[in-house]
C-alpha positions as CSV (number, residue, x, y, z in Angstrom):
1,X,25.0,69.1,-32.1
2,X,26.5,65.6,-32.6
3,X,29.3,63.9,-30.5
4,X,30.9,64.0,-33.9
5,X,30.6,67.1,-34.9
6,X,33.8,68.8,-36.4
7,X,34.0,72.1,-35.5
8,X,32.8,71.1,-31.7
9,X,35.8,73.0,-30.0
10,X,34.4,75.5,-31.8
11,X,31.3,75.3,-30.4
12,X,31.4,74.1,-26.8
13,X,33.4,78.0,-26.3
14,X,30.8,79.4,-27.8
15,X,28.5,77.6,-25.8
16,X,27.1,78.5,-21.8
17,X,26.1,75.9,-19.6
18,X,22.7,75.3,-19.9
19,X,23.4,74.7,-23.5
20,X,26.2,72.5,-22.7
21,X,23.4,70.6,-20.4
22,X,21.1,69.9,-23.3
23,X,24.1,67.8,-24.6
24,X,22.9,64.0,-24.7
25,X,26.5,62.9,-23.8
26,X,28.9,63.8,-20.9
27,X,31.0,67.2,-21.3
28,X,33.9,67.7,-19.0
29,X,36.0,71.0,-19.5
30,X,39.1,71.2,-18.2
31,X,41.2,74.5,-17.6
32,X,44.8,74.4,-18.2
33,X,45.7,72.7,-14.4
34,X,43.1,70.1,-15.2
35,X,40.5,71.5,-12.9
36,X,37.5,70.7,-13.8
37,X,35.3,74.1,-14.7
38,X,32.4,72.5,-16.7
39,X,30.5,69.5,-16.0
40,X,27.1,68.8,-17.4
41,X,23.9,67.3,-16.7
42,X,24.3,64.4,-18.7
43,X,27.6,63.2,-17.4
44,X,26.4,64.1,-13.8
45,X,23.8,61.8,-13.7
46,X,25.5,58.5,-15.3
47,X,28.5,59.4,-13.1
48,X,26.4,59.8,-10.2
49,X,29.0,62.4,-8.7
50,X,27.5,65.5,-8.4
51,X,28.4,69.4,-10.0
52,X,28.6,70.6,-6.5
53,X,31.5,67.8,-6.0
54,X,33.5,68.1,-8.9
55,X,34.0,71.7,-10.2
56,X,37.1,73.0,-9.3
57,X,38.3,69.5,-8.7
58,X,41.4,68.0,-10.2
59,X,39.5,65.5,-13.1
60,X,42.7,62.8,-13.1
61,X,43.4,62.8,-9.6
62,X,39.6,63.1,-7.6
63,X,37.2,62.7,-10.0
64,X,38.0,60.1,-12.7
65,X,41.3,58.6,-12.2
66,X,40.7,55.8,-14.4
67,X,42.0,58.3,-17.3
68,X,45.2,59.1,-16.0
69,X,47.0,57.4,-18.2
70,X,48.6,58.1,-21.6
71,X,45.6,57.4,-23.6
72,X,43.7,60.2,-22.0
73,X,45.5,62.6,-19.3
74,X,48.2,62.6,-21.5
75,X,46.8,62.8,-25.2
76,X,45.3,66.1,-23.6
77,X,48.9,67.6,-22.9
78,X,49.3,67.7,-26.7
79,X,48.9,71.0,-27.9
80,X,46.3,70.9,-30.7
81,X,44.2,67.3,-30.2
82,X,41.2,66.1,-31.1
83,X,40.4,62.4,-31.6
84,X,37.7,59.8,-30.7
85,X,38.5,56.5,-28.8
86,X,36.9,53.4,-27.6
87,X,37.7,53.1,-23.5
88,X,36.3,51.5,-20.6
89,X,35.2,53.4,-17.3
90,X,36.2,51.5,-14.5
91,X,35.8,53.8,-11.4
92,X,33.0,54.0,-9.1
93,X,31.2,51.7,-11.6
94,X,31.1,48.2,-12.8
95,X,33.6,48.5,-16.2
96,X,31.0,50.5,-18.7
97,X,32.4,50.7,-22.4
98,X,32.0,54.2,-23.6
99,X,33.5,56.6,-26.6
100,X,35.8,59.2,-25.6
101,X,36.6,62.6,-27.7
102,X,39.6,64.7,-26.6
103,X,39.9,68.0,-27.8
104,X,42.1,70.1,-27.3
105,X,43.4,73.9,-29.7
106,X,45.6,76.2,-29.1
107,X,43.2,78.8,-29.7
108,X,40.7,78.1,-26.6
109,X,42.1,78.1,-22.9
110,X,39.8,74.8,-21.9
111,X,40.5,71.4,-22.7
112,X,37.5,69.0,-23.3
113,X,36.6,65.3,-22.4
114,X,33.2,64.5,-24.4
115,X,31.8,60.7,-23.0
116,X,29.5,58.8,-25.1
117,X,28.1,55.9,-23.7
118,X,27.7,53.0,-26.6
């Protein structure tokens, strides 16, 4: 499965997590509070915080505050979303250009944050 896959929302439901581990780019899914319930392999290791550390964490506020802003936090309010963005990770790294996916449906309960680094 690509980063830019169509039908990914689709998909990552469908999906359990060691699936969602053989992902070659970060998956964050997010539950309606922004709590963070899925966290993969991939985006563990280049973020160097650890699984253990995250989960259940608010993403925004503890884990990656850099996208509280209205180009990510709040893009994922919207209530069906899914779009693809250049952006620039800036905490607890040097600045590291990446490509961000948002998703978001109002079918499925989690919201996801897919991180592509270019």
């Amino acid at each position: 499965m690509t980063f830019d896959d169509p039908s990914m929302a689709t998909l990552l439901e469908a999906m359990g997590d060691a699936e969602i581990n053989d992902l070659d780019y970060g998956v964050v899914g997010l539950d309606q509070e922004g709590l963070v319930e899925c966290y993969n392999v991939h985006e563990e290791r280049y973020s160097g915080l650890s699984r253990t550390r995250v989960v259940g964490r608010p993403f925004f506020f503890d884990v990656a505050p850099c996208m509280n802003n209205y180009l990510v936090a709040e893009r994922l309010e919207e209530a069906s979303l899914d779009v693809t963005l250049p952006y620039v990770l800036t905490f607890r790294m040097r600045p590291t250009p990446v490509k961000l996916r948002l998703i978001r449906t109002p079918t499925f309960r989690r919201r996801w944050v897919l991180i592509s680094r270019v």
